[in-house]
C-alpha positions, 0 to 999 in steps of 0.5 A, a space after each residue: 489474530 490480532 486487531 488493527 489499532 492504528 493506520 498511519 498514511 506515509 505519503 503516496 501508497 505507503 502505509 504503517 499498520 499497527 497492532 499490539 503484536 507487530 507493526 506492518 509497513 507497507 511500500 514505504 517511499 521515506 527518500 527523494 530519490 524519484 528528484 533523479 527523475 524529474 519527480 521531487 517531493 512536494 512534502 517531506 517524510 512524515 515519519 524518520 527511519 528512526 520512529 519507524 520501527 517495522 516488523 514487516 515491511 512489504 512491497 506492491 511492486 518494483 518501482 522506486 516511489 514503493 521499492 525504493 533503494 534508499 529506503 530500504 538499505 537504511 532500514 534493512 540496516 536499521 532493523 535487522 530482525 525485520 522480515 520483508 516481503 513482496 512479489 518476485 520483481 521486489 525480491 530480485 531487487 533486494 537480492 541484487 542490493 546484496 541484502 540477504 534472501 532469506 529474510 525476504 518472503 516471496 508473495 504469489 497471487 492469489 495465495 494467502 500468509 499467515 503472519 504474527 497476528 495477521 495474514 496478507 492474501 496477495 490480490 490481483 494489480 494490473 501496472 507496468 511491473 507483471 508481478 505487480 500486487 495489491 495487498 489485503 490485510 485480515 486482522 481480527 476486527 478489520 479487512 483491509 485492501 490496498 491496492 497499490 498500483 494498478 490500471 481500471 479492470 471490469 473484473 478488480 473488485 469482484 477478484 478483490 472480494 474473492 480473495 478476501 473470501 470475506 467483506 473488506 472494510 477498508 479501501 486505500 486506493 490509488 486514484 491519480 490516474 497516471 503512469 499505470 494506475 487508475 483515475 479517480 472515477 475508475 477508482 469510485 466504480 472500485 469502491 462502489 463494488 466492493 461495498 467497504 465501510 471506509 474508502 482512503 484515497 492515496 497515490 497524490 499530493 508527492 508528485 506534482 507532475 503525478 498527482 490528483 485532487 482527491 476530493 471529487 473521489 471523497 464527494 462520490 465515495 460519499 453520496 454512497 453512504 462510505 465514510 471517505 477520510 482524504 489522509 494528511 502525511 504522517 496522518 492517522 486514519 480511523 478505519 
């Protein structure tokens, strides 16, 4: 495997993964076509379609702030030898925009792929879509788990840990606790299982009517002993 070098933070649960064999994006939500319902952006997009540059682009789920039409056409366009993945609600979705099928792969809970220089295990979400997933990431240096979007669970980071069959060293959790996914406090308790080196807040700050002060969760991530670094959009993280 490959080592993680660079993480850059695209706004809501988007992410750029960069190592020196590929570069992984992850739910990236580059439009404002959630303005359609009610929900426009507060910042702009941090990084154009042009410096984008994927080589996997992989989804959480199917709704529009992750898996978003206007995102993706213009990169499925853009970047023809990119593959792309996601559970099955995000394949359906990309089937139906007539993009080709067999350049998406289908990710099922629990299971683990094997990717150039990384490998994804696809973990347990809890949200609105059933085929709802987090993501964690192995490179060669780090572990990395994403959550995506999902609701407070007795039972999350215990699964999580499991399926990373290792230590995670990274969190990049949702705390906005709205529209399906947990608050902030829920999201400390997640973290304070799991045990990372580093915790990232994301899931605030686009939306004005779904968003989040992320300091409370960085001041208890904190007392832990857990470097806790709030992102800026376009921002490079240090994990």
């Amino acid at each position: 495997m490959a080592n993680l070098i660079k993480t850059t933070w695209l706004t809501q649960a988007g992410f750029i993964f960069d190592t020196p064999d590929c570069r992984i994006v992850a739910d990236p939500y580059m439009s404002d076509s959630c303005a359609r319902s009610g929900l426009p952006r507060m910042v702009g997009v941090p990084v154009s379609f042009a410096e984008l540059k994927p080589d996997y682009v992989f989804f959480s789920h199917d709704h529009r702030d992750h898996f978003d039409e206007d995102s993706v056409g213009p990169i499925y366009k853009m970047y023809p030898n990119a593959a792309f993945g996601g559970p099955l609600s995000t394949r359906a979705h990309f089937k139906k925009m007539g993009c080709d099928s067999l350049k998406f792969q289908t990710f099922t809970k629990g299971n683990e792929y094997s990717f150039r220089g990384f490998t994804l295990v696809s973990a347990p979400a809890y949200h609105q879509d059933p085929y709802s997933m987090g993501m964690i990431y192995k490179f060669d240096n780090k572990t990395v788990y994403l959550s995506g979007d999902t609701l407070f669970e007795p039972t999350l980071a215990r699964d999580v840990l499991a399926a990373a069959g290792r230590p995670i060293d990274a969190v990049l959790i949702c705390i906005n606790g709205r529209l399906g996914n947990m608050s902030w406090r829920d999201a400390v308790n997640v973290v304070r299982e799991i045990k990372p080196k580093v915790a990232v807040p994301m899931h605030w700050g686009l939306f004005a009517k779904n968003t989040e002060d992320p300091k409370p969760f960085a001041e208890e991530v904190k007392k832990m002993g857990i470097d806790c670094q709030i992102p800026k959009p376009g921002g490079l993280l240090n994990l």
